[in-house]
Backbone as CSV, one residue per row, in Angstrom:
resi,resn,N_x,N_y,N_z,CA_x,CA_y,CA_z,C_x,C_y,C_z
1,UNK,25.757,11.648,-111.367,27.157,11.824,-111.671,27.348,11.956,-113.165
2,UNK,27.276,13.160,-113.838,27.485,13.466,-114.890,26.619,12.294,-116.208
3,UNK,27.735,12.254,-117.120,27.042,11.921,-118.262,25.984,10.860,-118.041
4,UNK,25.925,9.903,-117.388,25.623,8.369,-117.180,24.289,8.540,-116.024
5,UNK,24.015,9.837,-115.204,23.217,9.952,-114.172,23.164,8.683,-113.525
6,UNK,24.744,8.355,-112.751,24.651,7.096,-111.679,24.901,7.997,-110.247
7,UNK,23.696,7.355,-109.477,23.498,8.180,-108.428,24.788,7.551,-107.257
8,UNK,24.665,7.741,-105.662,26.323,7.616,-105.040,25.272,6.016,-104.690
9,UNK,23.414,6.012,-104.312,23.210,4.666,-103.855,23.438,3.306,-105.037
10,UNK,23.897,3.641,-106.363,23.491,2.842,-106.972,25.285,2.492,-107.567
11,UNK,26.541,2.337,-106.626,27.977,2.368,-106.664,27.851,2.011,-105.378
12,UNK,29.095,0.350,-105.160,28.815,-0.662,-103.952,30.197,-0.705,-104.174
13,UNK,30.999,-1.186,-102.554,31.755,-1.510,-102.176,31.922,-2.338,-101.925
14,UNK,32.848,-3.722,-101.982,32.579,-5.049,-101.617,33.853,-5.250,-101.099
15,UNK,33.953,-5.632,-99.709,35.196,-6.279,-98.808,35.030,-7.726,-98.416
16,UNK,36.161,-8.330,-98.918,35.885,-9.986,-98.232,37.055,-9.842,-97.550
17,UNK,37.206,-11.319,-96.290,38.527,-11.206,-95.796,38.349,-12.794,-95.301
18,UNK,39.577,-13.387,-95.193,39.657,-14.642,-94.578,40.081,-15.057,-93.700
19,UNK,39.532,-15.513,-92.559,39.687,-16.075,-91.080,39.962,-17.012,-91.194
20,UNK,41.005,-17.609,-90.559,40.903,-19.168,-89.323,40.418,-18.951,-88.118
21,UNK,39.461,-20.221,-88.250,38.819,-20.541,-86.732,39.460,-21.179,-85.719
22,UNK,39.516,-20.564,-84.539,39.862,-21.466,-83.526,41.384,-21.059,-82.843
23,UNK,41.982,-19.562,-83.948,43.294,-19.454,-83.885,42.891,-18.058,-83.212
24,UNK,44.109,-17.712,-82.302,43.838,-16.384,-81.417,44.741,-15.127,-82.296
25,UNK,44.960,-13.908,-81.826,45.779,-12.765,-82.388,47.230,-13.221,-81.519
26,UNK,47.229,-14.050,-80.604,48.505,-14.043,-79.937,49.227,-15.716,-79.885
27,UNK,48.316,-16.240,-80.625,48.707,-18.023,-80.644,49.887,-18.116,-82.120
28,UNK,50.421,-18.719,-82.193,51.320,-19.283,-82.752,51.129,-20.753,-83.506
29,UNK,50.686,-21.117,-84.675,50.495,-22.183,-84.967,51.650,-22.733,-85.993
30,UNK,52.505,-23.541,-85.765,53.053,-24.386,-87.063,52.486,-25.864,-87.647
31,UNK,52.503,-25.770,-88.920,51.727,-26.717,-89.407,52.652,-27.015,-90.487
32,UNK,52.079,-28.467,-91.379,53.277,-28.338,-92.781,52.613,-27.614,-93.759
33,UNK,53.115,-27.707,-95.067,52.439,-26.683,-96.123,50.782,-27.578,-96.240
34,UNK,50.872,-28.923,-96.766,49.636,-29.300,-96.850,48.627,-29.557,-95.987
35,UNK,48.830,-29.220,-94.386,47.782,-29.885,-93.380,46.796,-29.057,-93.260
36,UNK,45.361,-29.525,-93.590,44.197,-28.706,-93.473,43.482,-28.603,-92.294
37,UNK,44.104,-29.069,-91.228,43.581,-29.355,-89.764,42.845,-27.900,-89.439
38,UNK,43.070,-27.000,-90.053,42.544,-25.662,-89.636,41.550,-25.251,-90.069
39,UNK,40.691,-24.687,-89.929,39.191,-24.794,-90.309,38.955,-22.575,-90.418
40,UNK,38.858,-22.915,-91.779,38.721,-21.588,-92.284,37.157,-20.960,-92.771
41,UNK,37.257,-19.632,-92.527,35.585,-19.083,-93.350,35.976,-17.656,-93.909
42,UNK,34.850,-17.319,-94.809,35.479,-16.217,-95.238,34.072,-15.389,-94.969
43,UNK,34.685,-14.103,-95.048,33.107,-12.928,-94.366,33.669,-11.786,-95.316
44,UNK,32.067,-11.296,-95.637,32.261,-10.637,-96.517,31.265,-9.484,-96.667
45,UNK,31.385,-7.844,-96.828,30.459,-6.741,-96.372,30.622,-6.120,-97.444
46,UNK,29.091,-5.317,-97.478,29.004,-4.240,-99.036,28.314,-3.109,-98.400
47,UNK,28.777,-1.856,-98.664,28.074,-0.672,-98.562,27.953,-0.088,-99.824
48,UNK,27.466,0.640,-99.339,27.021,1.761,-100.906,27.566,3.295,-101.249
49,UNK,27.565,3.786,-102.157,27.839,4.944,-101.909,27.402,5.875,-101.164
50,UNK,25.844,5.696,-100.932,25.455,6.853,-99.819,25.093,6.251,-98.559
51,UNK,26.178,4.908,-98.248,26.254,4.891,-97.234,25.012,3.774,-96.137
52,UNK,24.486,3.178,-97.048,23.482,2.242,-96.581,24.138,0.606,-96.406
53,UNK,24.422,0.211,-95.531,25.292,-0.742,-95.259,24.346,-2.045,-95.668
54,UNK,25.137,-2.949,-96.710,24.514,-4.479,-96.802,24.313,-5.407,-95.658
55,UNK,24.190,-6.616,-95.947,23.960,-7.484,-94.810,25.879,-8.078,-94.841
56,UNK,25.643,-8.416,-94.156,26.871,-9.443,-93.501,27.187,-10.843,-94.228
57,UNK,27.807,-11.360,-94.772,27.888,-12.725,-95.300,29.375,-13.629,-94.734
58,UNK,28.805,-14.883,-94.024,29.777,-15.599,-93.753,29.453,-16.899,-94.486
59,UNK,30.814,-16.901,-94.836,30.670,-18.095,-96.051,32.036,-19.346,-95.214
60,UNK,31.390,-20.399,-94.823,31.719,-21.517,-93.800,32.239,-22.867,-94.616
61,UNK,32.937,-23.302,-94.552,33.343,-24.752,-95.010,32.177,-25.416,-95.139
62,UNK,32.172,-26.404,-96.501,30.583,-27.181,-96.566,31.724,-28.990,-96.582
63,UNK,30.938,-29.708,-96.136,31.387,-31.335,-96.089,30.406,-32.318,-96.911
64,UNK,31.297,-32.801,-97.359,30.238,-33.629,-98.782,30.171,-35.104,-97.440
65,UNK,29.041,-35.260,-97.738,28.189,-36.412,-97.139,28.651,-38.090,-97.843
């Protein structure tokens, strides 16, 4: 790609997004502003420019011992 010769594999796309667990597309939950009763993860995907898809990353609540 012109001046810089950056090829399309060496330009990545990075999507994260954040889930709650345990909650459906059709459930209804009310909660107050602070209750953490809900148990969240976040997942996260990279492709490339020409199209060679990364691995998968789910990133899960950790609990201190």
């Amino acid at each position: 790609m012109g001046l810089y010769k950056i090829i399309a594999g060496d330009i990545y796309n990075y999507n994260k997004m954040g889930i709650y667990l345990g909650v459906g597309k059709k459930e209804k939950v009310i909660t107050a502003a602070k209750d953490t009763s809900c148990e969240s993860a976040t997942v996260a995907e990279v492709i490339s420019g020409d199209g060679v898809v990364g691995f998968l990353l789910i990133i899960l609540a950790s609990k201190t011992i």
